[in-house]
C-alpha positions as CSV (number, residue, x, y, z in Angstrom):
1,X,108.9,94.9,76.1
2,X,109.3,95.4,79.7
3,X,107.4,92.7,81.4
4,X,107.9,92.9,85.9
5,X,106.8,90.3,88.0
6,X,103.7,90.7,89.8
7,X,103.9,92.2,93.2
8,X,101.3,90.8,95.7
9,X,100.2,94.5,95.9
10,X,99.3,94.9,92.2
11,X,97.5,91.3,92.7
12,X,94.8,92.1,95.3
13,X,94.4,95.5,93.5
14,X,94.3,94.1,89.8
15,X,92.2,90.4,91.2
16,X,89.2,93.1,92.7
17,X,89.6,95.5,89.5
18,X,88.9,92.3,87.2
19,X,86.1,90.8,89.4
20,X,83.8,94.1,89.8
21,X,84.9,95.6,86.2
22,X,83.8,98.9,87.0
23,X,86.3,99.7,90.1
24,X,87.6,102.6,87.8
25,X,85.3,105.6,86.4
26,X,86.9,104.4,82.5
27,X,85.4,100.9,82.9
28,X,81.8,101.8,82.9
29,X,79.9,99.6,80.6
30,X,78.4,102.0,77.8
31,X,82.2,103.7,78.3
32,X,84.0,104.2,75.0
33,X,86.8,103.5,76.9
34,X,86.1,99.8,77.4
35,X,86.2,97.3,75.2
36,X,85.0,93.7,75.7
37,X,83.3,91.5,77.8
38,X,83.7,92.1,81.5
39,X,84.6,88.8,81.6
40,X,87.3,88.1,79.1
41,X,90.0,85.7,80.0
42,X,92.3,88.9,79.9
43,X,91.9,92.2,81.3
44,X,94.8,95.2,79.8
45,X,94.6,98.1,82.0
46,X,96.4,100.8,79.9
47,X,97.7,104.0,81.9
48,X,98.2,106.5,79.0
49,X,99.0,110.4,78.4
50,X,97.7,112.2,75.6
51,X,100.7,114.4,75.1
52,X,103.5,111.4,75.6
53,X,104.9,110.9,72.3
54,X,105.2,106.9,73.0
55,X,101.6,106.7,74.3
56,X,101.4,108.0,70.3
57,X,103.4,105.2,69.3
58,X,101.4,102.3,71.1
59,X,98.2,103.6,70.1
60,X,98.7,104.0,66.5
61,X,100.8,101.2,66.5
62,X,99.9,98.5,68.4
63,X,96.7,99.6,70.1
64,X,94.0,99.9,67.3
65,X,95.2,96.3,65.9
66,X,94.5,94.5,69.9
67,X,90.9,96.5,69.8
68,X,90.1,94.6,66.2
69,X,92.4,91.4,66.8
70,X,91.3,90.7,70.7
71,X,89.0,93.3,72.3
72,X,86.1,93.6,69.6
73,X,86.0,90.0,69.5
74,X,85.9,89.1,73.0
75,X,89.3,87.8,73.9
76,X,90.1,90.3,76.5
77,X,88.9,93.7,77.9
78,X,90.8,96.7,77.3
79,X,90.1,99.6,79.7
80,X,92.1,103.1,79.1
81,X,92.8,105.1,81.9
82,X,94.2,108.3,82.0
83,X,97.7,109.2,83.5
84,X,98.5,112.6,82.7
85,X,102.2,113.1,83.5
86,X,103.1,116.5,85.3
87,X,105.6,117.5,83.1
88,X,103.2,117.5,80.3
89,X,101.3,120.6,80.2
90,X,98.4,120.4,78.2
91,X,97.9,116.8,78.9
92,X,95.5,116.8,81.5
93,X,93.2,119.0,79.2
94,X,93.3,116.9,76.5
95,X,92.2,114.2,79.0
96,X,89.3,115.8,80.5
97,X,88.1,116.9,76.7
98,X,88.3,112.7,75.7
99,X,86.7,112.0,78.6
100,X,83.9,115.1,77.9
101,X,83.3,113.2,74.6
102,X,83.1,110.3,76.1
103,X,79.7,111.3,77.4
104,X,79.1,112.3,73.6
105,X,80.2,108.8,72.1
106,X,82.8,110.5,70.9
107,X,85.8,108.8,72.3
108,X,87.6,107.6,69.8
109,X,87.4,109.7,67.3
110,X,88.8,112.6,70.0
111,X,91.5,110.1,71.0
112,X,92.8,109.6,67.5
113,X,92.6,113.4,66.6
114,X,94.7,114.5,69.9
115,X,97.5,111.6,69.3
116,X,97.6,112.3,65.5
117,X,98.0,115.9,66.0
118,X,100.1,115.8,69.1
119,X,102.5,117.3,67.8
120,X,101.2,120.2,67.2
121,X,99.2,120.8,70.4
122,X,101.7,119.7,72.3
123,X,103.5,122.6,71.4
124,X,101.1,125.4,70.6
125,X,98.3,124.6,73.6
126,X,95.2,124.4,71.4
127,X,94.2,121.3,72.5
128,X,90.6,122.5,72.5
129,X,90.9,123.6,68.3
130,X,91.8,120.0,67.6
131,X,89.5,118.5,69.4
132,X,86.9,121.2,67.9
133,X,87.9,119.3,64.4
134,X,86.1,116.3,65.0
135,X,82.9,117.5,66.5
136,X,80.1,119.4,64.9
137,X,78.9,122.9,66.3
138,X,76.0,121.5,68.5
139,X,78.9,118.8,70.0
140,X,81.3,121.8,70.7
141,X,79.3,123.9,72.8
142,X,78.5,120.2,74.8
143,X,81.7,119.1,75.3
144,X,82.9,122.5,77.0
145,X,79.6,122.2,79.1
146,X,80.8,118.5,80.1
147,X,84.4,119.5,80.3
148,X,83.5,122.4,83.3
149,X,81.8,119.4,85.1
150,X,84.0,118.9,88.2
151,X,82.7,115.2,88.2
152,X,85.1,115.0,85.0
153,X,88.7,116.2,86.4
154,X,87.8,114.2,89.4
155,X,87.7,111.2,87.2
156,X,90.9,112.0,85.6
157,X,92.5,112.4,89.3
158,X,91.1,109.8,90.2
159,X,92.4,107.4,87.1
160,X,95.8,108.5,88.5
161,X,95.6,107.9,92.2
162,X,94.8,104.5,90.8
163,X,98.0,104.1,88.5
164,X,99.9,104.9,91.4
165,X,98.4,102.5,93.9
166,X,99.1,100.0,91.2
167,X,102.7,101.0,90.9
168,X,102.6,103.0,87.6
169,X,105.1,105.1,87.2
170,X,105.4,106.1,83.5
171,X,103.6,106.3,80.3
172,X,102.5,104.1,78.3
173,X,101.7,101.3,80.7
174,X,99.8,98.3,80.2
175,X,98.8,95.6,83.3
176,X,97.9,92.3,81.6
177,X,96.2,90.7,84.1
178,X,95.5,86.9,83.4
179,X,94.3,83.9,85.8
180,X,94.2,87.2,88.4
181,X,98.1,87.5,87.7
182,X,98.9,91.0,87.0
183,X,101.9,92.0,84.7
184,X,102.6,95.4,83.8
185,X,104.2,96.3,80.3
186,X,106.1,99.3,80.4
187,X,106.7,101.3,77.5
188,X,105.9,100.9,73.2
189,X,105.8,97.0,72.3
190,X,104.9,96.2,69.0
191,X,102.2,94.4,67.9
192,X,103.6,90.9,67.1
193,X,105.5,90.9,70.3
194,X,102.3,91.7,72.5
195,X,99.9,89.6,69.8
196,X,102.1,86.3,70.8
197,X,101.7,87.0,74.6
198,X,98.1,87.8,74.7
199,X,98.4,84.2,72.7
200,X,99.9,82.3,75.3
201,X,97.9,83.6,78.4
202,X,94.9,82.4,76.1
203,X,96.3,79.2,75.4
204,X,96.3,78.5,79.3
């Protein structure tokens, strides 16, 4: 775990992020892509590609147990935004489709099915078949309605322009932002490493 000190930049940005909680388009309320109270103690921004093999690793890994563990039961507020690296070809795709079926409530049941069959997609393209998988006929033909919305790419672009104000430079990257101190963590951590942090910034 890569853990930087907080930059006076990242402060103001992260201190007015925390205090509105809906400066980004992926922290809207009824957004599958938030999770807990607005006001939780602790706010994780995570910046995350679809098609980065260790944005894979945190979410299956270490992401799904801080939803259960912290986020579902109001300890903190976990907001994903998307950060769809250049290099990565069919990543912005797959991040306007989750954000599409976020409009369907279908969030995270598209995010698991694009990181669990990244492999694949990543190399073939059909990012649309996959997601196609967890959808029924009548949520296909919506999501590719949604998806052609230019409202939705701009909100990817604009989840981006926000990771770089902040200073995010690669994938996967968390800001834990506690007491308005923001701390990015850079890269996969594991669970137990992360679990004891988020433990002592409560314990403050």
């Amino acid at each position: 775990m890569k853990i930087s000190p907080a930059r006076p930049l990242l402060l103001v940005l992260f201190a007015a992020i925390a205090l509105s909680g809906s400066a980004a388009p992926s922290a809207q309320a009824k957004s599958g892509r938030a999770l807990g109270p607005v006001i939780a103690k602790i706010r994780i921004d995570l910046f995350s590609d679809y098609q980065c093999p260790s944005c894979k690793g945190l979410a299956e890994g270490t992401l799904k147990r801080i939803k259960e563990d912290y986020a579902l039961k109001g300890k903190v507020r976990l907001v994903h935004h998307d950060f769809p690296l250049p290099q990565h070809l069919y990543a912005k795709r797959a991040a306007i489709l989750a954000s599409a079926a976020d409009r369907l409530g279908k969030f995270d049941q598209v995010s698991e099915v694009l990181f669990r069959e990244q492999p694949a997609w990543s190399v073939n393209g059909k990012v649309d078949d996959v997601v196609d998988s967890v959808l029924t006929p009548d949520e296909r033909k919506k999501i590719r309605e949604i998806a052609n919305d230019p409202a939705i790419a701009a909100a990817v672009d604009k989840d981006v322009e926000l990771g770089k104000r902040m200073g995010v430079t690669s994938t996967p990257t968390m800001v834990i932002t506690a007491n308005s101190k923001p701390n990015p963590v850079v890269g996969v951590v594991s669970y137990p490493v992360i679990s004891r942090y988020l433990d002592s910034l409560l314990a403050q």
